[in-house]
Each structure stands twice: as C-alpha cells, then as structure tokens.
C-alpha positions in Angstrom: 56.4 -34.0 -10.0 57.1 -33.5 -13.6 54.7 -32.7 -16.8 55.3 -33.6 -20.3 54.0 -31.3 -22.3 52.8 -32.3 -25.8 52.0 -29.6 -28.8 50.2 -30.4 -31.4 51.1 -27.0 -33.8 47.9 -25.1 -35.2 48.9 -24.2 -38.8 46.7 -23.6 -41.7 44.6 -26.4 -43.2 46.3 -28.9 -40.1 44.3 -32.0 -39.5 43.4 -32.6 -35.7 40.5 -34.9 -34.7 39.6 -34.1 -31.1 37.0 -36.5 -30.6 39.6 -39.4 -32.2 42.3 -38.0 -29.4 39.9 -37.5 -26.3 38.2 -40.7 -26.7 40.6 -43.2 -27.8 44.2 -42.0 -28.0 44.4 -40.0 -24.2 42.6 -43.2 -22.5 45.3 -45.8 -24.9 48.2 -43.7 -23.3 46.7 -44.0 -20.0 45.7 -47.3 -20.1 49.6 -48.2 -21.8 51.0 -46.1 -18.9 49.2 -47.6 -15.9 50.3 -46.2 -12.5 53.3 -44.3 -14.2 50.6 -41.6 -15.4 48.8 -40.2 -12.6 46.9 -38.1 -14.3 46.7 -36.0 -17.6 44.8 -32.5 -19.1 44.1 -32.1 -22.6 43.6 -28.1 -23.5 42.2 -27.1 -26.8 43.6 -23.9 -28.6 40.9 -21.0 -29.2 42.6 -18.0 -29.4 46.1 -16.1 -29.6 47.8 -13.5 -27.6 46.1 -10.8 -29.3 42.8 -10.2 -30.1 42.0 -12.1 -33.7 45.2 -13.6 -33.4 44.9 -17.6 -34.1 45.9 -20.1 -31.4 49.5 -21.6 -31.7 48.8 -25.2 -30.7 45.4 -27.0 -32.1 46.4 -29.0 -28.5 48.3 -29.3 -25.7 48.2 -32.7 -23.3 50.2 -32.5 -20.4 50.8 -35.9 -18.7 51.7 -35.7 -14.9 54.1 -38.2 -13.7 56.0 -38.7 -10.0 59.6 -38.5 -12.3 61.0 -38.6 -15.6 61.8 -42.1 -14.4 58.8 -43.2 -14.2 57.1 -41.1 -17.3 60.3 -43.6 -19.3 59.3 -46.6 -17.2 55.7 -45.9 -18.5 55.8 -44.4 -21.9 59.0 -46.2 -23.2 57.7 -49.8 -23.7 54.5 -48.6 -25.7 56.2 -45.7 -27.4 55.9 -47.0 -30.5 52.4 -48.0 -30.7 51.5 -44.7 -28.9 53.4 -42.6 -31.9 52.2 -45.2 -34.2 48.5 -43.6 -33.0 49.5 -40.1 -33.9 48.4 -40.3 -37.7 44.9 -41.3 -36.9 43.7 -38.2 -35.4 46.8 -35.8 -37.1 49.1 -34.4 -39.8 51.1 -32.7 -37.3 54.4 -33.6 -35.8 54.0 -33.0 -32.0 56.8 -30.8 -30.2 57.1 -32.3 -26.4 58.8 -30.6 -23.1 59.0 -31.8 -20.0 59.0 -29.6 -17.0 59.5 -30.0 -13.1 56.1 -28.7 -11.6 57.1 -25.8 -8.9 53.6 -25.1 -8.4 49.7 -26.6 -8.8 47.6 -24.8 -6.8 44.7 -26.8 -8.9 
C-alpha cells in the first residue's frame, strides 16, 4: 500500500478553509478517484514540536491507494480539475510525498 501525503504549509496570514476542503474538495477527490482511493485522513495542524511552537502544516491529507499505479490511474485524468480546486479553499502551494506504508496498526 502506498500514501500520498499532501501539505498544505502553515505560514503567517495563510488562507485555509477547512470546512471548504472537508466538505467539498476531499469527497470531489474521492468521488474523481473511485475505487483507486481506498480511503483517505485529513489531519489538522494545532501545535509544533515545542511547547508554543506553531504547527508546520495548516493540513495534511494522506490518500491511501493499493499502488502508485493505481493512485496515477485515479488521480491523473482529473488532476487538473482537482488542482484547479486548490484556490477555493487556499493560498498555499501544497508540498506532496508519497510513501510505501510498512506499517498501519490502525
């Protein structure tokens, strides 16, 4: 299984509109993705490393696929209506990573 991680950086006076991403964007990239997406987390920054220390993403999604074949066959046909999304509920550029799960002990 693989994750693509997506990071949504937390700098000062960013733009994020949570309830714009968890209510219409997530279930769009789902609903684009079908079967390909088997499931996804959104987590929302609070805190730093330190104590008083600001969080370094606003968000992260992680999007769970079977293979980076399959995230492509999914994501790659509606890519550019998905990133065409991205200005309605940011001002951020997201920074993605995808990583091979080696362990989910959910």
């Amino acid at each position: 299984m693989i994750k693509v991680s997506v990071m949504y950086p937390n700098k000062p006076g960013a733009r994020f509109d949570h309830a714009y991403y968890l209510q219409k964007h997530m279930p769009m990239v789902k609903a684009r993705m079908g079967s390909a997406l088997k499931f996804y987390a959104v987590d929302k920054g609070v805190a730093g490393g330190s104590p008083g220390d600001p969080a370094i993403y606003a968000v992260v999604a992680h999007l769970h696929c079977d293979s980076i074949d399959d995230f492509q066959r999914g994501f790659g046909p509606h890519a550019p209506e998905i990133m065409g999304d991205i200005p309605n509920y940011t001002d951020q550029t997201p920074l993605v990573q995808i990583s091979e799960v080696l362990v989910d002990k959910g």
